[in-house]
Backbone as CSV, one residue per row, in Angstrom:
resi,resn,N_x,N_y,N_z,CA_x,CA_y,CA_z,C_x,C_y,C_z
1,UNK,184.015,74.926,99.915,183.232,74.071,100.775,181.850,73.848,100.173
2,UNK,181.806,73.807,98.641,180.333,73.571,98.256,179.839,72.431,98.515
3,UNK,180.815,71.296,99.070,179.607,69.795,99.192,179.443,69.455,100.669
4,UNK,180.049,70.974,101.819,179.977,70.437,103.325,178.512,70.187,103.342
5,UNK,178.063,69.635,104.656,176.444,69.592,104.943,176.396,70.719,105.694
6,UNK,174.928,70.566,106.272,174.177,71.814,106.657,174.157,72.058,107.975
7,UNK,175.286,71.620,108.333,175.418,71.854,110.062,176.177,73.481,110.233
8,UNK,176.333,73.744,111.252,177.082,75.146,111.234,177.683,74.733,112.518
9,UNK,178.715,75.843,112.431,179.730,75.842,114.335,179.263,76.848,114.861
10,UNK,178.827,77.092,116.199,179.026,78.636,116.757,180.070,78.404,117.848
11,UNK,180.549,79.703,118.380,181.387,79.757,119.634,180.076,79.398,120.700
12,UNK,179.084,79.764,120.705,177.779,79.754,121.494,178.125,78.383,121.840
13,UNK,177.647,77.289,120.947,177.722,75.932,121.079,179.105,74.910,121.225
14,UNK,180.473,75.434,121.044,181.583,75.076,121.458,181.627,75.042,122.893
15,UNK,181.025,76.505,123.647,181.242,76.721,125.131,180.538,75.714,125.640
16,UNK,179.369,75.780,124.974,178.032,75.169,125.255,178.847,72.964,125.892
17,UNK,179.113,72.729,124.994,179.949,71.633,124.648,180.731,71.357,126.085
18,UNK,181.589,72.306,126.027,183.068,72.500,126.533,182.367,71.811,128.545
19,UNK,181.144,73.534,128.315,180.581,73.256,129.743,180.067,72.121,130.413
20,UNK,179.268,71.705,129.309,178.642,70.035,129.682,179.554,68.857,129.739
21,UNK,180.723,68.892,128.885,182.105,68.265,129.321,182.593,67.722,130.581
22,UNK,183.171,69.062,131.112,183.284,69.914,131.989,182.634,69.271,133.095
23,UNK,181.155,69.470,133.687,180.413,69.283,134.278,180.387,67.868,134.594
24,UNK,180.318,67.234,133.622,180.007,65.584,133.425,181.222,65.418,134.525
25,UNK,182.557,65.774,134.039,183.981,64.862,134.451,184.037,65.651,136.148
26,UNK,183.328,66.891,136.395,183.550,67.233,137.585,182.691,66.266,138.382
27,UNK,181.398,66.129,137.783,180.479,65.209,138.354,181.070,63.367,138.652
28,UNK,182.073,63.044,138.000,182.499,61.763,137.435,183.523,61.643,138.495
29,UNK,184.604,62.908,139.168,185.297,63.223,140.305,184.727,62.803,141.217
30,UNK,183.473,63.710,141.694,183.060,63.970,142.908,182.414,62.460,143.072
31,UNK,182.006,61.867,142.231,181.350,60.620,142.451,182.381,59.250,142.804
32,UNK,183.720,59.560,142.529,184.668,58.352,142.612,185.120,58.867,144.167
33,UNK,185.475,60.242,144.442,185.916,60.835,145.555,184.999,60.175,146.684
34,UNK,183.394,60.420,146.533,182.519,59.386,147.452,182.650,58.346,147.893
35,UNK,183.101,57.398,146.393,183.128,56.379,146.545,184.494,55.743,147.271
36,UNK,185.307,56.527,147.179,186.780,56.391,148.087,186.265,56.438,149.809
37,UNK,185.595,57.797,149.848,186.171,57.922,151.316,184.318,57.210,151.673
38,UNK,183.954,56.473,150.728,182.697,55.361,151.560,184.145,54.405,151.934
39,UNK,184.616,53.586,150.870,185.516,52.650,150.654,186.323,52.235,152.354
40,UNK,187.057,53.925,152.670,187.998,54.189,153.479,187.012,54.196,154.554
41,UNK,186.172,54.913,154.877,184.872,54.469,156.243,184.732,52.897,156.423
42,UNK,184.521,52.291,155.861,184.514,50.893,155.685,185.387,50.117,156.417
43,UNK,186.960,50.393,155.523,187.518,50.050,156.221,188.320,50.314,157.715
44,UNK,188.318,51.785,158.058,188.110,52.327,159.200,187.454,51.304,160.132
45,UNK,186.380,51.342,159.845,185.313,50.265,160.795,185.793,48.759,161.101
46,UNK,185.776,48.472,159.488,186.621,46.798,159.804,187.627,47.190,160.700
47,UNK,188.494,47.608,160.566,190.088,47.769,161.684,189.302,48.563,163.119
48,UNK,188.579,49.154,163.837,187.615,49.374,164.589,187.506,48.025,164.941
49,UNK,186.853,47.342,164.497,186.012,46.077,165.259,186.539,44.634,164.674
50,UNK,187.775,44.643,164.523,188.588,43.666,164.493,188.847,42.619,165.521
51,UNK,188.237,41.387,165.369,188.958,40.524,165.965,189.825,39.350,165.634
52,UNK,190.678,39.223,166.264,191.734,38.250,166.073,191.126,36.577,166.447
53,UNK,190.919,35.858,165.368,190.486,34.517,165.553,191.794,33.837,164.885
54,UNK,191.812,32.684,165.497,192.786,31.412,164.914,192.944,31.515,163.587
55,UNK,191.788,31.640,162.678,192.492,31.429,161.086,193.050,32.901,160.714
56,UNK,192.996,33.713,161.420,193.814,35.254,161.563,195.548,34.761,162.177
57,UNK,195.169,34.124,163.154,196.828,33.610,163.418,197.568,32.751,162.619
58,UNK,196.698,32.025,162.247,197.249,30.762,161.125,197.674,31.112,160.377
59,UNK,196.909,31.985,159.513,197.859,32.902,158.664,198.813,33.670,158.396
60,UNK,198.828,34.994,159.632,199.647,35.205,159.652,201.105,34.133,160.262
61,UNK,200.657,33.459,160.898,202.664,32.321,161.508,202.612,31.612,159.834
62,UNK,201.487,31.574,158.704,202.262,31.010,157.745,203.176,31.941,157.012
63,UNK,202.680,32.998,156.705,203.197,34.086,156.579,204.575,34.268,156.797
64,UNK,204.952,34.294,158.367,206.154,34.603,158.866,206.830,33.112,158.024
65,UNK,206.864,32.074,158.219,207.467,31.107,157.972,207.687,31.014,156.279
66,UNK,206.984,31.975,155.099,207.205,32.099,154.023,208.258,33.292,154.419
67,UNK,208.353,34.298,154.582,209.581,35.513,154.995,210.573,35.014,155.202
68,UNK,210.768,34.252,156.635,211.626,33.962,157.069,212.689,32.552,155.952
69,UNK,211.967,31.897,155.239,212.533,30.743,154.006,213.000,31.673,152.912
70,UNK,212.567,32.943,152.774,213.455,34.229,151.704,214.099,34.868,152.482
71,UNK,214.408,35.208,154.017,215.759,35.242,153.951,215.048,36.712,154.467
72,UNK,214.112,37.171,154.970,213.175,38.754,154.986,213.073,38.638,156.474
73,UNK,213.790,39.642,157.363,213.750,39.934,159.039,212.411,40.784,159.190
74,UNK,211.280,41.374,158.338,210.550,42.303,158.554,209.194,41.582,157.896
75,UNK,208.003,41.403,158.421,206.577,41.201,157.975,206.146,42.201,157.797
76,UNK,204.971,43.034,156.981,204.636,43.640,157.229,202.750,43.096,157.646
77,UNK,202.008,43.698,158.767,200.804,42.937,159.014,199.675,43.432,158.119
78,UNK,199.994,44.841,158.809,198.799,45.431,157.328,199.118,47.063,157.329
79,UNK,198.867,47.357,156.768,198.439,49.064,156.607,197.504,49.951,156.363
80,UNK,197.473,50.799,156.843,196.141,52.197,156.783,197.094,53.475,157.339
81,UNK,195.843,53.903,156.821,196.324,55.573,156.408,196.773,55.859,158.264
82,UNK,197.439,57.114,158.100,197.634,57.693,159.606,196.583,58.522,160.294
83,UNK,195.679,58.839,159.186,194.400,59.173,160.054,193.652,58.841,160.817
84,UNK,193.952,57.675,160.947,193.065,56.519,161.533,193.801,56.432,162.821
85,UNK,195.314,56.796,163.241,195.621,57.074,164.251,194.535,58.252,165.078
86,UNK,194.824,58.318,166.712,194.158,59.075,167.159,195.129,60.441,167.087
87,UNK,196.343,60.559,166.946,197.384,61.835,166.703,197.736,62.072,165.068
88,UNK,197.005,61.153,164.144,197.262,61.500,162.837,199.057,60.704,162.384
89,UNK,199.263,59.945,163.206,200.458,58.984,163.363,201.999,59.621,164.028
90,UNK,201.574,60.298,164.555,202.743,61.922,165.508,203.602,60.705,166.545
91,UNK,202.552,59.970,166.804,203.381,58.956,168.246,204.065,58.428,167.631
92,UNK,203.877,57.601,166.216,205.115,56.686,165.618,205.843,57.388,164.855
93,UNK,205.945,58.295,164.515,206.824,59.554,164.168,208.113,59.854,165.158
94,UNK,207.484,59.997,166.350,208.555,60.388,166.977,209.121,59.036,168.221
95,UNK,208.583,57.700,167.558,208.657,56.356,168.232,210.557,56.264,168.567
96,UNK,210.687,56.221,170.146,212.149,56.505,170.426,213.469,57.515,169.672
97,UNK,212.527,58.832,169.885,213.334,60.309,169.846,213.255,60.586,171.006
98,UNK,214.584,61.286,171.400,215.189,61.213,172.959,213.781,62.254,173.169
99,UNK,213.354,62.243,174.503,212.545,63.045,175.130,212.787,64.313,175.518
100,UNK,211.810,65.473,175.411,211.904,66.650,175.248,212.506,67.189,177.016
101,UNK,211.286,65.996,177.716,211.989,66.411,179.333,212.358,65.093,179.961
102,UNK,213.657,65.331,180.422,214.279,64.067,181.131,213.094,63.675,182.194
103,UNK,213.507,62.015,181.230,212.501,61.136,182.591,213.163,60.761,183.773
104,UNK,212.034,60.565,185.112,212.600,60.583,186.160,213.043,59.157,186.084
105,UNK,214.220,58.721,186.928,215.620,57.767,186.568,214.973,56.533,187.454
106,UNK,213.552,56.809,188.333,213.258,55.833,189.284,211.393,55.601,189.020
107,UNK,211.518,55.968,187.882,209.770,55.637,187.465,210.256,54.755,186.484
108,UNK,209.552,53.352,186.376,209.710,52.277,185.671,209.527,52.633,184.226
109,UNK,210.306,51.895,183.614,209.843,52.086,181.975,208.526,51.278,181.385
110,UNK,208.473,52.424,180.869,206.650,51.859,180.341,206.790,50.790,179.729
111,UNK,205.145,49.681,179.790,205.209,48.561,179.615,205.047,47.972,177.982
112,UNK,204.418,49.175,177.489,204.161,49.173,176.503,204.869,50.482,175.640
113,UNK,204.857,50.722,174.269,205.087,51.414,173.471,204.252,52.880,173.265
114,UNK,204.470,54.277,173.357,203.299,54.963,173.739,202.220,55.132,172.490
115,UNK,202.483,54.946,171.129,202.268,54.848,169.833,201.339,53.962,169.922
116,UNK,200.956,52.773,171.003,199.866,51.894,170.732,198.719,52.126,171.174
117,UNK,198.901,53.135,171.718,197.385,53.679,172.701,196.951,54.693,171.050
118,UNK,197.605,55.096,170.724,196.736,55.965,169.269,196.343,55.194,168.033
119,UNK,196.884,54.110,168.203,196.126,53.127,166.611,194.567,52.725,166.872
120,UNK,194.278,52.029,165.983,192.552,52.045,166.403,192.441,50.769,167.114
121,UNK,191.697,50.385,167.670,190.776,49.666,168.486,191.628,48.157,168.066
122,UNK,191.343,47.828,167.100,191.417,46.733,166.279,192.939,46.111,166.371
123,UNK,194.342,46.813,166.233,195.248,46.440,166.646,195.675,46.162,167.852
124,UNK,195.057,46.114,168.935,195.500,45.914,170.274,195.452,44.190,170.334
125,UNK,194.192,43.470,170.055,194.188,42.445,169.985,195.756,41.473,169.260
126,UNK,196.149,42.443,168.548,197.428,42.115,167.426,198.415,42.219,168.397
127,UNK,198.337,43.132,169.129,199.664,43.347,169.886,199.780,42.409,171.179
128,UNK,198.654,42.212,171.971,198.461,41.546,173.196,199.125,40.164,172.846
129,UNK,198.236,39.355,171.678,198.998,38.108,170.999,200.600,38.534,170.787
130,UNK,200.662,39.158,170.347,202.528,39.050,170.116,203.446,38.985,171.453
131,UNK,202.629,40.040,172.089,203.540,39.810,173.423,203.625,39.065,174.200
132,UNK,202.138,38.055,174.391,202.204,36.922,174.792,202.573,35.638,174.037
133,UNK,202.782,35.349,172.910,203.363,34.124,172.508,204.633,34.830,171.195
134,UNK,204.647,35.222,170.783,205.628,35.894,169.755,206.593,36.693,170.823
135,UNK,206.654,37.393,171.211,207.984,37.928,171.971,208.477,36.963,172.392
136,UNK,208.062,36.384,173.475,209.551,34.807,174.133,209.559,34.479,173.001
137,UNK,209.375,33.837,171.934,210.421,33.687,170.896,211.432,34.239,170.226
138,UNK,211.350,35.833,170.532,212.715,36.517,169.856,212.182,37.454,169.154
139,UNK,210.256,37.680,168.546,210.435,38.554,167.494,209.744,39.680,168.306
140,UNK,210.014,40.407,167.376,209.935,41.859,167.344,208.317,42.813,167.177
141,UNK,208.029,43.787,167.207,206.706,44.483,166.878,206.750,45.788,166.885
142,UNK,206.446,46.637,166.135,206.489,47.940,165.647,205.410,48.275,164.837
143,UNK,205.833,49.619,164.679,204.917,50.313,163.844,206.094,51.456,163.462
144,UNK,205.299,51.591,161.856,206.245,52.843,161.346,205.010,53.590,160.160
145,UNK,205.813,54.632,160.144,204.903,55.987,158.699,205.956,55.613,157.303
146,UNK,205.237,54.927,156.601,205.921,54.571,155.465,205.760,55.295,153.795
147,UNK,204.541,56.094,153.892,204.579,56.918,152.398,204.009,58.487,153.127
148,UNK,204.333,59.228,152.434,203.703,60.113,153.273,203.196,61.272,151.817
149,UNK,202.172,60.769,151.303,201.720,61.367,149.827,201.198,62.938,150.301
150,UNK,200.582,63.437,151.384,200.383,64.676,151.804,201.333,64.788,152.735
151,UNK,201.090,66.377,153.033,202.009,67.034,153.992,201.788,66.647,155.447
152,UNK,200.215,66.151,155.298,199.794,65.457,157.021,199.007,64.118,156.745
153,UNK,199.165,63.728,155.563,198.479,62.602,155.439,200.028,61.139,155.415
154,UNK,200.010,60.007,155.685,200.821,58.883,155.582,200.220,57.679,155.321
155,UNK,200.545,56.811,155.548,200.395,55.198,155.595,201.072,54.672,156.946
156,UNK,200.635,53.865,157.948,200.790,53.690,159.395,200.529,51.964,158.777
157,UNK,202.212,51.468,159.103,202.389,49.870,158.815,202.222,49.203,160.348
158,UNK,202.082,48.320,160.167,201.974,47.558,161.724,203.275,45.770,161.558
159,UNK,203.956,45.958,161.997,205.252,45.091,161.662,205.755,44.050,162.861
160,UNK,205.591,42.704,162.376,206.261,42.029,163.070,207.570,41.662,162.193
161,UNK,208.813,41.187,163.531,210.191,40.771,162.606,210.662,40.033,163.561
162,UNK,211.530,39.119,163.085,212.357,38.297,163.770,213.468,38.851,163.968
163,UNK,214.626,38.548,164.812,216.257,39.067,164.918,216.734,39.534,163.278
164,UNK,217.411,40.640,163.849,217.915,40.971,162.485,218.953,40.629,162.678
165,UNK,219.761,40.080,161.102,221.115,39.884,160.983,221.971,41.009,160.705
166,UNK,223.515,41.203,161.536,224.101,42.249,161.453,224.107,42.602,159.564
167,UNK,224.063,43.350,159.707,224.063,44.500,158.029,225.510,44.439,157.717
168,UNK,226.203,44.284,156.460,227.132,44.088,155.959,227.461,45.592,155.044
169,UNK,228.814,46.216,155.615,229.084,47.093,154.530,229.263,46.531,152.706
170,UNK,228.480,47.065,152.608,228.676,47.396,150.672,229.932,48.200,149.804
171,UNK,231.201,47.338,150.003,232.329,47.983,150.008,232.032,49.261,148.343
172,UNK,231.342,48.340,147.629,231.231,48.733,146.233,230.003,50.407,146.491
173,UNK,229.404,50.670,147.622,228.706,51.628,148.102,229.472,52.935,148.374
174,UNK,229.379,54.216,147.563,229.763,55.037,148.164,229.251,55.447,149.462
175,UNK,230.325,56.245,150.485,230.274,56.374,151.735,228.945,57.176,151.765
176,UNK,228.489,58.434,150.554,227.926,59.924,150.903,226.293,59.057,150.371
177,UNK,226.340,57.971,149.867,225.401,57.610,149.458,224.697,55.954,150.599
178,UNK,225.628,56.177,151.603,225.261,55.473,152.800,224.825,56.173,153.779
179,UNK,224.558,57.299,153.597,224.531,58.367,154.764,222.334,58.602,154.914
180,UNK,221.556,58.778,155.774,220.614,59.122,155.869,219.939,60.465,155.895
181,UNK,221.454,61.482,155.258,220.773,62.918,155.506,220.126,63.189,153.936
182,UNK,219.389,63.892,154.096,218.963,64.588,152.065,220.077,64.621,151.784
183,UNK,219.732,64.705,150.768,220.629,65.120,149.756,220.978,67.007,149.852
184,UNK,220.250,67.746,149.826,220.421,68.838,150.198,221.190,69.333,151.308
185,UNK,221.408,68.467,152.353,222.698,68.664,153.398,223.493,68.015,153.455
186,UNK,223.924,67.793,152.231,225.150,66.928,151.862,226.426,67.819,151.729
């Protein structure tokens, strides 16, 4: 090594290195992590103080009328996380699972869905419109938990659909691979 230059290595200054690295990219985390859950406050709020104006409807009935020309029974309106539910999305989770205690046979069925009292503020306006001019036409309105990337965290869709067409067996479909259980209780 007689023609290296006159620099030297220590382990001192490798760590040295390693730490300020290190530091920078933890710092570079915590700063995008901010900038997410500013992002997600944000939109929290927008869906909070949502209102439904005409070029909000316009859009969406163009919407439906592009779906419905492909041949698609399901819109989806929008999505946010399930936190933003007031149960963390538990009501549309368990949206028509038989009830834990039989209901009484002479108390009317509720007028509404119980899952709509926990979404935020902002979808009610969505729902009131559907039921008044979108239902007598035939379509539909829901909500479902569609990714569920944590163990308590999801995605809470908000869905309008028109009549669905009966579903056609897939003769070419195996039977065990039509089935909705895991795979593990197969």
């Amino acid at each position: 090594m007689a023609g290296a230059s006159g620099s030297s290595l220590s382990v001192a200054a490798l760590f040295a290195e390693r730490d300020a690295r290190r530091r920078q990219e933890q710092e570079a985390e915590e700063q995008l992590k901010r900038k997410k859950q500013e992002e997600l406050a944000d939109f929290r709020n927008r869906l909070e103080n949502f209102h439904l104006t005409d070029a909000h409807v316009e859009t969406v009935l163009y919407r439906i009328r592009r779906a419905f020309e492909r041949g698609e029974t399901e819109l989806m309106l929008t999505a946010f996380p399930s936190s933003f539910c007031t149960d963390d999305g538990r009501a549309i989770i368990t949206a028509g699972a038989p009830p834990i205690n039989k209901p009484d046979k002479n108390a009317p069925p509720p007028s509404e869905p119980e899952w709509l009292a926990t979404l935020p503020r902002g979808a009610r306006p969505i729902h009131d419109y559907w039921k008044q001019n979108m239902q007598p036409g035939g379509f539909t309105f829901g909500a479902a938990l569609s990714t569920i990337p944590t163990a308590s965290r999801g995605m809470s869709d908000y869905f309008s659909a028109g009549r669905r067409a009966p579903r056609k067996r897939d003769p070419d479909l195996p039977i065990e691979r039509r089935t909705s259980r895991p795979r593990s209780a197969r």
